[in-house]
LOTI-42656 format. One line per field, with one value per atom (N, C-alpha, C): residue number from 0; residue in three letters; atom name; x, y, z. Coordinates in steps of 0.001 Angstrom, whole numbers, plus 500000, padded with zeros to 6 digits. Layout:
n <- c(NUM ...)
res <- c(ALA ...)
atom <- c(CA ...)
east <- c(X ...)
north <- c(Y ...)
up <- c(Z ...)
//
This chain:
n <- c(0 0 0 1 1 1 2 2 2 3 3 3 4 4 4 5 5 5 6 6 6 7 7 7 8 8 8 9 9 9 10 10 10 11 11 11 12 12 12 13 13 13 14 14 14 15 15 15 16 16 16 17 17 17 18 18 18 19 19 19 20 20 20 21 21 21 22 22 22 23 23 23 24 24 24 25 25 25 26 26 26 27 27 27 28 28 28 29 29 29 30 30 30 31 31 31 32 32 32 33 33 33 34 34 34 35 35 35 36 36 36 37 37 37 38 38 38 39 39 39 40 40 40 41 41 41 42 42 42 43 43 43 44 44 44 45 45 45 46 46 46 47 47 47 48 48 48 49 49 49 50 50 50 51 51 51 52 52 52 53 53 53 54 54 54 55 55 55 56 56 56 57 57 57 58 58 58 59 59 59 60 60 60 61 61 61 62 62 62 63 63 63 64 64 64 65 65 65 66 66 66 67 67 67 68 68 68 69 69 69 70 70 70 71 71 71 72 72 72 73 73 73 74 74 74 75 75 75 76 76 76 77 77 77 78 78 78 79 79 79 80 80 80 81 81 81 82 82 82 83 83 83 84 84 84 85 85 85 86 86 86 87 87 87 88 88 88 89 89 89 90 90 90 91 91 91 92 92 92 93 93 93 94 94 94 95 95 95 96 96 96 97 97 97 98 98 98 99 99 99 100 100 100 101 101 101 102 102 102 103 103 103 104 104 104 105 105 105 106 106 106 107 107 107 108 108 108 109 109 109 110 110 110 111 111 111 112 112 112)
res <- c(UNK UNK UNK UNK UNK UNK UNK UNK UNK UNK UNK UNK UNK UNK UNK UNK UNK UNK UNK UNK UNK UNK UNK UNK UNK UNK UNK UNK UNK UNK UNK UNK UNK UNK UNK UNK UNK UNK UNK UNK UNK UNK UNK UNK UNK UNK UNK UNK UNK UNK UNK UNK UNK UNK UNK UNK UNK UNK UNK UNK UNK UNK UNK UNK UNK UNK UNK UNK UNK UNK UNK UNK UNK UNK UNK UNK UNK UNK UNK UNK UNK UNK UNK UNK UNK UNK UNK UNK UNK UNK UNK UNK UNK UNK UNK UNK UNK UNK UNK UNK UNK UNK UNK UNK UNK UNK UNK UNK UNK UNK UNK UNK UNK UNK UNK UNK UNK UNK UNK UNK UNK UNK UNK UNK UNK UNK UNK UNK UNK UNK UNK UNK UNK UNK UNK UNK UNK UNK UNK UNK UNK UNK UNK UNK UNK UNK UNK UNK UNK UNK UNK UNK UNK UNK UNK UNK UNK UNK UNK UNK UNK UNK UNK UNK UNK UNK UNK UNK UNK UNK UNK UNK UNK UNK UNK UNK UNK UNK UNK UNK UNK UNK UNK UNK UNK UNK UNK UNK UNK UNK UNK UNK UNK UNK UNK UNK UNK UNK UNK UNK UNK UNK UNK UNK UNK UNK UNK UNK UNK UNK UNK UNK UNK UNK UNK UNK UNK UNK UNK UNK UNK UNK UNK UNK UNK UNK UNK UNK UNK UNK UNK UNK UNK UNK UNK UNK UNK UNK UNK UNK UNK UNK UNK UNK UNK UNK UNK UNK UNK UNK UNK UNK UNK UNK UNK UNK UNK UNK UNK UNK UNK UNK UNK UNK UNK UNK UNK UNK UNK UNK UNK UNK UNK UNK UNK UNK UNK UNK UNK UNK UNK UNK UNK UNK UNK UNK UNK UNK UNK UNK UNK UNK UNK UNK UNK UNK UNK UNK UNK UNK UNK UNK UNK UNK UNK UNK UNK UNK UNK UNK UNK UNK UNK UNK UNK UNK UNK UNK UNK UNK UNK UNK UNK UNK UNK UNK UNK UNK UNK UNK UNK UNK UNK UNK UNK UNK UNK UNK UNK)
atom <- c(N CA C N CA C N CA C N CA C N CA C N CA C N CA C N CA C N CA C N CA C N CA C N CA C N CA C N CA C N CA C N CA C N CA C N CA C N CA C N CA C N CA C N CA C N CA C N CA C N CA C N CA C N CA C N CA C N CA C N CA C N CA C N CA C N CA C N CA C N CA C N CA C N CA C N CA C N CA C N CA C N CA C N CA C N CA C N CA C N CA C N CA C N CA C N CA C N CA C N CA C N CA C N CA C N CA C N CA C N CA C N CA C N CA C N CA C N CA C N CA C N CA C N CA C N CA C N CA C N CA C N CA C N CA C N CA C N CA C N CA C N CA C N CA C N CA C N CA C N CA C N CA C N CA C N CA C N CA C N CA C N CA C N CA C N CA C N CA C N CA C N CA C N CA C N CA C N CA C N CA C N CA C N CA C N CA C N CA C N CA C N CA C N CA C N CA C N CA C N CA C N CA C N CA C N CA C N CA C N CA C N CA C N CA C N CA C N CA C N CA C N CA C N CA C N CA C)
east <- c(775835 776167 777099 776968 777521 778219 779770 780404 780864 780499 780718 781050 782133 782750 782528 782221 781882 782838 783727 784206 783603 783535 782165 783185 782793 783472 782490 783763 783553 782386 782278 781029 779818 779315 778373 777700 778547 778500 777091 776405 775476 774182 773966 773080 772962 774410 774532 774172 774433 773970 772439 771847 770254 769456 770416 769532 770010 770688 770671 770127 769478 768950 767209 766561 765523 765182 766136 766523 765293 764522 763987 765045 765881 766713 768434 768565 769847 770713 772021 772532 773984 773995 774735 775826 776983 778441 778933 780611 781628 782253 782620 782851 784651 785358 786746 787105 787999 788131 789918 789872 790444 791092 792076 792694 793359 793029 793432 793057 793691 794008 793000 791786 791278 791926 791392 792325 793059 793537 794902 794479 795034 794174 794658 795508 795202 794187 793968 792869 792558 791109 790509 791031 791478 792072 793298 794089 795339 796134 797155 798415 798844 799445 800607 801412 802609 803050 803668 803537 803720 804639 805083 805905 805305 803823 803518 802587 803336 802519 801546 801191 799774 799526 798171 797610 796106 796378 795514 794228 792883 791577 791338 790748 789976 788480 788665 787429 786970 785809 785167 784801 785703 785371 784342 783276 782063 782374 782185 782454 780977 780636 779361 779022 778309 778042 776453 776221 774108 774194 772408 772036 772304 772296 772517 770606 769934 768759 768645 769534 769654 770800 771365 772684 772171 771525 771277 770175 769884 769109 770292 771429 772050 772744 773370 774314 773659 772439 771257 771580 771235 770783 771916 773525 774793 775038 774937 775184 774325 772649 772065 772372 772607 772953 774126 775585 777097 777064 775687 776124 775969 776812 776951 776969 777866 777832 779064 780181 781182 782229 783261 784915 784620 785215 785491 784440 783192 782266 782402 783093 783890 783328 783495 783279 782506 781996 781566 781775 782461 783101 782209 781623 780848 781372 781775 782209 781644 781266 781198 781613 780855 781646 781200 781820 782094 780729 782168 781242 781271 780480 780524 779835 780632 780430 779765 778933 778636 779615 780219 781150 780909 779458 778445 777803 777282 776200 776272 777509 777648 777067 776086 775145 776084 775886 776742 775993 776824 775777 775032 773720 772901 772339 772098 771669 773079 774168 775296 774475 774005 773806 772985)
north <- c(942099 942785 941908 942212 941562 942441 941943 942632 942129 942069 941390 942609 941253 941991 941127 941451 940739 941102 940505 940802 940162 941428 940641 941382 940739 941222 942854 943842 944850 945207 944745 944968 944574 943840 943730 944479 945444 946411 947267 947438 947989 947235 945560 944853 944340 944524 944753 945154 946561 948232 947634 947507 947426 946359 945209 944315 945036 945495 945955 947290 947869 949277 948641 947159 946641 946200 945880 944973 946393 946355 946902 947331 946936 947308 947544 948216 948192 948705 948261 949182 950008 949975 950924 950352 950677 950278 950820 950660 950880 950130 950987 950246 950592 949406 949633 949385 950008 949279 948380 947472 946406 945612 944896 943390 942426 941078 940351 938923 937775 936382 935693 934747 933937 932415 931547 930423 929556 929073 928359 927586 927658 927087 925429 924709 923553 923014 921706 920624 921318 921279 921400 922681 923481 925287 925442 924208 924130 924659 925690 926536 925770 925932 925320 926801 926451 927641 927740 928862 929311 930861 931070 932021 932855 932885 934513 934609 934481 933954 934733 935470 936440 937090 936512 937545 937999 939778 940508 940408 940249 940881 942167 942464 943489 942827 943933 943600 944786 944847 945634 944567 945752 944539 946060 945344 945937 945807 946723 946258 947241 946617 946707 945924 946467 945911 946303 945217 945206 944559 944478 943592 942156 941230 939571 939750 939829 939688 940211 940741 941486 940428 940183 939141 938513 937177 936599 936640 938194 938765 939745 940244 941319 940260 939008 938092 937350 937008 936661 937470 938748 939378 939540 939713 940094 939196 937642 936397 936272 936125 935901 937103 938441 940019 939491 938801 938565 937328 936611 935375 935084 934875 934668 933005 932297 930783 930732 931288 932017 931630 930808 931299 932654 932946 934423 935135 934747 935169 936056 936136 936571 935933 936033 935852 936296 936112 936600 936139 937375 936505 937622 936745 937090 936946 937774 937924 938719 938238 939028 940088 941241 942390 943028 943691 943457 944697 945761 947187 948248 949011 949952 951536 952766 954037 954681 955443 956158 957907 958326 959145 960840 960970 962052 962455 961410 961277 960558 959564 959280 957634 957433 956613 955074 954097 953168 951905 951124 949347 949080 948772 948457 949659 950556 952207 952584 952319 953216 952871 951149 950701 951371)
up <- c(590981 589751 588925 587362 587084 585885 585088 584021 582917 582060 580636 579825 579085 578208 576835 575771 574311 573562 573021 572142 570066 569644 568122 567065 566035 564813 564321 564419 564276 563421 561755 561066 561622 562710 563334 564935 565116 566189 565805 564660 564639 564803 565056 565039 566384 567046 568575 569171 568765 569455 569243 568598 568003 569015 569120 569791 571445 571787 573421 573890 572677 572832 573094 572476 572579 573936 574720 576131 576970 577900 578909 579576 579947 580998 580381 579035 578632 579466 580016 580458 580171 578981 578626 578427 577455 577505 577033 577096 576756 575619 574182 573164 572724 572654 572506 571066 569879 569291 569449 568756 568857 567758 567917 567344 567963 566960 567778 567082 567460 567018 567250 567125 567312 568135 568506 568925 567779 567932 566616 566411 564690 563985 563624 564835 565055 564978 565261 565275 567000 566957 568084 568483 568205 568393 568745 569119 569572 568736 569171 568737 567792 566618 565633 565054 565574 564887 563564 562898 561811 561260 560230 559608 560043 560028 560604 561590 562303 563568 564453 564221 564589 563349 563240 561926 562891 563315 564051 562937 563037 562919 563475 563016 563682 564381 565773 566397 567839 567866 568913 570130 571476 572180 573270 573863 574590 576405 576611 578559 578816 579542 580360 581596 583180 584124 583989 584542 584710 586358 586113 587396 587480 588449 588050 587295 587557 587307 585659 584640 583806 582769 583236 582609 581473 581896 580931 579779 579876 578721 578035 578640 577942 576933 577709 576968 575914 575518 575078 573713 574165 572984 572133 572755 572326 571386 571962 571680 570033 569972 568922 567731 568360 567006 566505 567561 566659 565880 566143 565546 564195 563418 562112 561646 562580 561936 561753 561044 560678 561665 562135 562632 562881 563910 564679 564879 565609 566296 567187 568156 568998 570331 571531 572612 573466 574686 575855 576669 577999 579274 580219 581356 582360 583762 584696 585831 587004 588256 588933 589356 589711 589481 591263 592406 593138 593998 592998 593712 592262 592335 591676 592232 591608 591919 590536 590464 589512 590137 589269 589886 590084 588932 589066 590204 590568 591726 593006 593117 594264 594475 593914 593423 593781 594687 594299 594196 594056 593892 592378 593032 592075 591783 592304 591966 591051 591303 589986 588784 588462 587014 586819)
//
């Protein structure tokens, strides 16, 4: 199993939602909203500090666990709906995820997803 979390610029949460509702095997997520700094806007992203030294964005960040067999179509689709071209795309971080309970049914593993 696996758990990703995307973080995308909020006005694009509906082209998101759209491309992971297409996926065969969506599996569902959790949508937070959010702010927060991009990397610094040094040369190469490196920190330089400044008078105002966090200027928050806004942003939606997504948590969702799938199958490993499921991953690199959920991250796929997340990846091509946020992408603009644009500074502050946002991210995707992918981690193994260990165990899981569905808390309705008892359901655990690859049966919770």
């Amino acid at each position: 199993m696996k758990q990703i979390i995307a973080i995308i610029k909020r006005n694009l949460l509906g082209r998101v939602s759209e491309a992971l509702h297409q996926l065969p095997h969506f599996p569902g997520c959790t949508q937070l909203d959010a702010e927060g700094q991009s990397r610094g806007r040094g040369a190469d992203g490196h920190y330089v500090a400044a008078d105002n030294d966090f200027d928050a964005h806004p942003a939606t960040v997504l948590l969702m666990a799938c199958r490993d067999e499921d991953c690199e179509a959920v991250v796929d689709a997340i990846r091509r709906a946020a992408h603009t071209g644009l500074p502050g795309d946002g991210v995707i971080w992918v981690s193994d995820l260990a165990y899981s309970v569905r808390i309705g049914s008892d359901k655990a593993g690859n049966q919770a997803l």
